[in-house]
Phi, psi and omega in degrees: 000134175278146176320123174241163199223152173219159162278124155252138180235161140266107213288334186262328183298356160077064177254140155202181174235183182210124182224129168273155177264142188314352181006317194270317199259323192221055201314310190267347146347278198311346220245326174299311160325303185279350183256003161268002189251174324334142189237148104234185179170158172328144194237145178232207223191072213307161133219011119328289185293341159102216182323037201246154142230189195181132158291152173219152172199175201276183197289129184233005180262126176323310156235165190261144184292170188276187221254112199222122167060044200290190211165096157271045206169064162304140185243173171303137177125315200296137132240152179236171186233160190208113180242130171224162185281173172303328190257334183299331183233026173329044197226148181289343182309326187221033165079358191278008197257017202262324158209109209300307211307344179315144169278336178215176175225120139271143184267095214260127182226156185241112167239159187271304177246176191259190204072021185290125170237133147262069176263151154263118184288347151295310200232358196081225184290143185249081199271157180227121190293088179288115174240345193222129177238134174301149173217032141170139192131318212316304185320296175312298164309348180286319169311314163248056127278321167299301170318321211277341176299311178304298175319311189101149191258000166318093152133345205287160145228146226221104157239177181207111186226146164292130197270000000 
C-alpha cells in the first residue's frame, strides 16, 4: 500500500501540518480514520500528558478498533486515538460532559513536544493507538499550540483532512 497522508490544522490560527499515516503499525485504526475524514471539532488542550491537543467526536467507526501500536508515552509528532465511554472521563475539565449519552467518544489528539505521560489522576494509564506521525510542519505547529495553552483554546478548531 502507498503511503497515505493527511493535514492536521488549526483552523483559526491558519496552522497546519502534513502526518503520514501508520498503515503498517495501525492498519485498522488508520483505515477507521481515513474513512472518516474530513474531521473538526473543538480543540482543547491536554492537561496531564503535558504536550498534547486534541478533538473529540462522536463514534465514526464500524467497530472501534483494537487497541494496535499502543503508547503511554507519546513523542513529537504522534497523533493517537483514544476511545471512551460516556462516563469515564465525564468531566467539563476535559470536554466529555457536552453529551454524556453518546456510548463512546472518540479523541483524535496531536502531540507536539516531548515528555508526554499518559496517566490520568482519575482513571491511571491511558494507552493510546499512534496511528499517524508528522512529517512535515511540526514546529510551526507546535508554536501554535503553545500559543494556544497560553492564549486559550476558545473559539480554535482541530481539523483533519486528507491530502
Amino acid at each position: 500500500m502507498a503511503d497515505r497522508f493527511i493535514e492536521v490544522s488549526l483552523t483559526r490560527r491558519k496552522v497546519r501540518c502534513t502526518a503520514r499515516l501508520l498503515d503498517d503499525r495501525a492498519p485498522l485504526t488508520c483505515q477507521a480514520v481515513w474513512d472518516a475524514l474530513p474531521l473538526g471539532g473543538d480543540v482543547y488542550h491536554a492537561k496531564y500528558a503535558r504536550n498534547e491537543i486534541y478533538a473529540l467526536f462522536p463514534a465514526f467507526a464500524d467497530r472501534e478498533p483494537p487497541l494496535e501500536n499502543p503508547t503511554v508515552t507519546p513523542i513529537p509528532g504522534d497523533l493517537c486515538y483514544f476511545t471512551f465511554s460516556g462516563t469515564e472521563l465525564g468531566t467539563a475539565a476535559y470536554g466529555y460532559d457536552r453529551d454524556l449519552s453518546r456510548p463512546v467518544t472518540v479523541d483524535l489528539a496531536l502531540f507536539y513536544e516531548r515528555n508526554n505521560l499518559l496517566l490520568n489522576g482519575d482513571t491511571g494509564w491511558v494507552p493510546g493507538i499512534v496511528w499517524g506521525q508528522v512529517v512535515d510542519g511540526l514546529d510551526r505547529m507546535a508554536g501554535a499550540c503553545q500559543d494556544l495553552w497560553r492564549a486559550g483554546a476558545l473559539g480554535e478548531a482541530l481539523s483533519f483532512r486528507r491530502v
